[in-house]
C-alpha positions as CSV (number, residue, x, y, z in Angstrom):
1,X,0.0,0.0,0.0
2,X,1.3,3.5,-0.8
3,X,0.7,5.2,2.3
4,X,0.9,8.8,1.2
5,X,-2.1,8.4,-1.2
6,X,-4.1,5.4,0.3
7,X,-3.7,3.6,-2.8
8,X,-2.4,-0.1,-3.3
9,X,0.1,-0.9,-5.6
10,X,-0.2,-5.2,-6.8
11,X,3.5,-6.9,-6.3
12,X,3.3,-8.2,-9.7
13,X,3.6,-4.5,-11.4
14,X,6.8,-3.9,-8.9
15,X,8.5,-7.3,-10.2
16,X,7.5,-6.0,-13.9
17,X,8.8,-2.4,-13.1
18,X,12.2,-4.4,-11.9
19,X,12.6,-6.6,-14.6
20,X,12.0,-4.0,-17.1
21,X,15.1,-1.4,-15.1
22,X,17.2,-4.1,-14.9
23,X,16.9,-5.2,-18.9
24,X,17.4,-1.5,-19.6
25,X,20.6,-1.4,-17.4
26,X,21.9,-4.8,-18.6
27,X,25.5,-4.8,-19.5
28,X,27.5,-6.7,-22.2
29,X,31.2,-6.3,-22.9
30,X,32.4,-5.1,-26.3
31,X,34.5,-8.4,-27.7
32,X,37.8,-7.8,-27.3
33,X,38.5,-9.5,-30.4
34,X,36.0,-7.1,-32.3
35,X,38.5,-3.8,-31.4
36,X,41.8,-6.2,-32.1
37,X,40.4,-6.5,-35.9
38,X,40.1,-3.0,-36.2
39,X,43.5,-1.7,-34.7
40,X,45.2,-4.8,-36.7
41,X,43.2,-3.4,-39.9
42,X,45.3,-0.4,-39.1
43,X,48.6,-1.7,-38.3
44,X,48.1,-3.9,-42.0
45,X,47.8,-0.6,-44.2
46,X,51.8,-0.7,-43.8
47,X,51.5,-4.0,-45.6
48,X,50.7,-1.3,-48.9
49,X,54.1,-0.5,-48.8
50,X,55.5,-3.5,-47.3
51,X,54.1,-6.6,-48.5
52,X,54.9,-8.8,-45.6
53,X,53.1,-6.6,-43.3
54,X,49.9,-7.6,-45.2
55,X,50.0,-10.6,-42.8
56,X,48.8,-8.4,-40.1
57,X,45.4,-8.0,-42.0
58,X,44.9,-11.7,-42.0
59,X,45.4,-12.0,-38.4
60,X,42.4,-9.4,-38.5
61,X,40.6,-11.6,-40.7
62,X,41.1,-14.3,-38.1
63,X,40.0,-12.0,-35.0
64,X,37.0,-10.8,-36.6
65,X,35.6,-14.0,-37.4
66,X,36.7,-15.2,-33.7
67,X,34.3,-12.2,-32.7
68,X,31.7,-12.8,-35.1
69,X,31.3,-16.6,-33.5
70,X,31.7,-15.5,-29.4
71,X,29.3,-13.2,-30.1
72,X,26.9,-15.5,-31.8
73,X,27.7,-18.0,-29.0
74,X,27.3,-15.6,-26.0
75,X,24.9,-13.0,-26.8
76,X,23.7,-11.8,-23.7
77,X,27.5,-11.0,-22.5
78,X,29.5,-9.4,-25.6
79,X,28.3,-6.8,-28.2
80,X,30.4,-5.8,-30.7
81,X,29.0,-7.6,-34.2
82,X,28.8,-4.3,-36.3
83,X,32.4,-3.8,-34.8
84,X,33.3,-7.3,-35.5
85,X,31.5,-7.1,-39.2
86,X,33.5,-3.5,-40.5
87,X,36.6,-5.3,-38.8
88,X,36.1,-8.6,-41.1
89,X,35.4,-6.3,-44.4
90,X,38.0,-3.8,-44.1
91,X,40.9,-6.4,-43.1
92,X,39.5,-8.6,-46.2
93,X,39.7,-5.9,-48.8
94,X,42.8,-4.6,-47.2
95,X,44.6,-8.2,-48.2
96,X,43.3,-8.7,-51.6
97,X,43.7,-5.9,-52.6
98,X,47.5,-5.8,-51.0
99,X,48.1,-8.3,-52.6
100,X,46.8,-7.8,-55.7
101,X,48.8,-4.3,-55.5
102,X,52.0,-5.7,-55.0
103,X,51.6,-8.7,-57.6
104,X,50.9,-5.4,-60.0
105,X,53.9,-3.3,-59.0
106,X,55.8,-7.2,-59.4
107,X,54.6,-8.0,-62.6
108,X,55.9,-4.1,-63.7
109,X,58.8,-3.0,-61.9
110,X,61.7,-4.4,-64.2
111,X,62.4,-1.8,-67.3
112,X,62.1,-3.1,-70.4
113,X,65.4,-5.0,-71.4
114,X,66.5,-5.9,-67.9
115,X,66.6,-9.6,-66.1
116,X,65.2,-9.6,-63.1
117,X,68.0,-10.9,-60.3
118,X,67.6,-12.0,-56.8
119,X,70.8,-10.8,-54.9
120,X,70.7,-13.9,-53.3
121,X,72.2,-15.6,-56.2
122,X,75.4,-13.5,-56.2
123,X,75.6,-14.5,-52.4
124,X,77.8,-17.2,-50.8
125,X,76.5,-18.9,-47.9
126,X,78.7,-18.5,-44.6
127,X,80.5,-21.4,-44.8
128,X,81.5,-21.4,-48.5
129,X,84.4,-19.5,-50.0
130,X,83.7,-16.0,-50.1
131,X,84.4,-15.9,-54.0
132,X,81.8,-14.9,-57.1
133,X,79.1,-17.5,-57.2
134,X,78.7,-19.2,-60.6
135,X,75.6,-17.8,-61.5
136,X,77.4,-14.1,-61.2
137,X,80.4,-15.0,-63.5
138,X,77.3,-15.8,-66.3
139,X,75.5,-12.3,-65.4
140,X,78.2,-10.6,-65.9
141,X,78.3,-7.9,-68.8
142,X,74.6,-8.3,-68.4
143,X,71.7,-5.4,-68.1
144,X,69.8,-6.7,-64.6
145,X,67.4,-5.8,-62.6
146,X,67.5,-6.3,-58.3
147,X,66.9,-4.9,-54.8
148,X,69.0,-3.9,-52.2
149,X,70.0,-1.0,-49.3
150,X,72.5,1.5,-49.7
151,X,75.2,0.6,-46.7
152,X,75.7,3.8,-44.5
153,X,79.4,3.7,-44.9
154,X,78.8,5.1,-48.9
155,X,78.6,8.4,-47.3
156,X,76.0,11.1,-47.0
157,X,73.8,14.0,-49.4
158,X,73.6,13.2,-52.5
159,X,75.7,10.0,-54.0
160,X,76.6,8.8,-56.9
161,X,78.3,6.0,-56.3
162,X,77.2,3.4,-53.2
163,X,78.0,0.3,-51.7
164,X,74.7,-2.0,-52.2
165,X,73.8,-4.7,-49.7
166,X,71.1,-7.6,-49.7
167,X,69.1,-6.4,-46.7
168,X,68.8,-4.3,-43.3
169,X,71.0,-6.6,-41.4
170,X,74.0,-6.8,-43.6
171,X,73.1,-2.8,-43.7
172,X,73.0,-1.8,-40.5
173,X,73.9,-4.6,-38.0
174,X,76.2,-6.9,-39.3
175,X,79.3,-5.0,-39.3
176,X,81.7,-5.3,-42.3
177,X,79.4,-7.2,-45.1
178,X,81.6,-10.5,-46.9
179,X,82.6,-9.6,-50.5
180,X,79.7,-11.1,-52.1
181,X,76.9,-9.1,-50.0
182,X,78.1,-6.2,-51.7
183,X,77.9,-4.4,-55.0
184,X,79.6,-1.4,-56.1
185,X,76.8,0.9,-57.6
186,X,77.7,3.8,-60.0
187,X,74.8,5.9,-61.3
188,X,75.3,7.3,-64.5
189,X,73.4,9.8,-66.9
190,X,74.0,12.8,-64.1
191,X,72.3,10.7,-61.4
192,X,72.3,11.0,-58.0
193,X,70.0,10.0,-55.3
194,X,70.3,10.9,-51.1
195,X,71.5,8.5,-48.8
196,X,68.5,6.2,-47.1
197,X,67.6,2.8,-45.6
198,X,64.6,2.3,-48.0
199,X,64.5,-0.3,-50.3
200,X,66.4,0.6,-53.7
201,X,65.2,-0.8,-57.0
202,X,68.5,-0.8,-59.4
203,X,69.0,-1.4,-63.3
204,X,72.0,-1.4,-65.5
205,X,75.1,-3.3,-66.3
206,X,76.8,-5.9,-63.8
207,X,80.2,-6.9,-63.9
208,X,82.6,-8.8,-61.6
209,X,86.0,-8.2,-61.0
210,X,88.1,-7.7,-57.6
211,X,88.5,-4.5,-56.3
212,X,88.8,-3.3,-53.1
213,X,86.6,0.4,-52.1
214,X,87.7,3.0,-49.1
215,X,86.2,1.7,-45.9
216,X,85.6,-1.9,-46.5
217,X,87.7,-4.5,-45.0
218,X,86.8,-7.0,-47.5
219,X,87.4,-6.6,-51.4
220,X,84.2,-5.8,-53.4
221,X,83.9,-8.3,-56.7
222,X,80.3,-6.6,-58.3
223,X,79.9,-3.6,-60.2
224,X,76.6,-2.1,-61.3
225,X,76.4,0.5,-63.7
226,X,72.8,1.5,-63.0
227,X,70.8,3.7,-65.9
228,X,67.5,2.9,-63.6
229,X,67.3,3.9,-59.5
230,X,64.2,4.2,-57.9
């Protein structure tokens, strides 16, 4: 009975009025797995530049769809589906379409004229004689095309001529580089280009002979003669 007006109020209208506040108040936790697709979505747009980051969208992929099914499983304790749903689109379209970008830029980057060549085939394995590999001595004389980073003993400003190394360790880790991880890179037609870490895509003439360059312990045997840098 409410005393203050005389009136009675029926117990099953105060369980209704308490069921009702406490479905309006219920809480459910936003999946976890939901907002790890979405910050992994934007850790993968790296992967446009480097493809091996693309990997980070398909872990996104895989944490979407993990959210999509605890949700469906538990619905009454997480939320997060429309979260879960742009994380599993965008992380999708993110690695096709990476991929399909890079297989492009692939399928395009060697001028006209060149052969493509992994440095890795002018490299000797550590415990093989650090000498010209086989495969150089019948490239040699050759227009090529390959990848490398500039080592940061070539100097500063603007170069044009670098020592050329197969990756970031041999760059900037592994002290002096064997003879083989390097290549002697002149620029020609007025080139020049500043000193980086980036990748560098080269193209021109390679040649091997011994010679040894000013601050390098060990003798360099490649030479490019590069018409293309990029």
């Amino acid at each position: 009975m409410n005393h203050s007006t005389g009136t009675f109020i029926q117990p099953s209208a105060v369980g209704a009025a308490s069921d009702l506040a406490g479905e309006e108040f219920e809480y459910r936790s936003l999946s976890r797995a939901a907002i790890g697709s979405i910050i992994f979505f934007v850790l993968g747009l790296f992967g446009l530049m480097f493809a091996a980051l693309l990997a980070l969208a398909g872990i996104g992929v895989g944490l979407a769809a993990y959210a999509l099914r605890a949700i469906a499983r538990y619905p009454e304790e997480l939320s997060g589906r429309t979260v879960a749903w742009t994380g599993l689109v965008l992380n999708g379209l993110l690695l096709v379409g990476g991929i399909g970008l890079h297989a492009w830029i692939y399928l395009h980057e060697v001028p006209p004229g060149y052969l493509r060549v992994a440095f890795a085939a002018l490299q000797r394995r550590s415990y093989e004689p650090d000498v010209p590999t086989d495969q150089a001595a019948e490239l040699s004389g050759q227009q090529i095309f390959l990848k490398g980073y500039m080592h940061p003993s070539s100097g500063s400003g603007q170069l044009r001529k670098f020592i050329l190394v197969p990756d970031l360790g041999t760059c900037c880790f592994g002290g002096q580089p064997k003879s083989t991880d390097m290549i002697e890179v002149t620029l020609e037609n007025g080139q020049t280009v500043n000193h980086s870490l980036r990748r560098m895509k080269l193209a021109g003439k390679f040649e091997v002979d011994q010679r040894a360059v000013a601050g390098f312990d060990n003798v360099v045997y490649y030479r490019l003669k590069a018409q293309f840098c990029d």
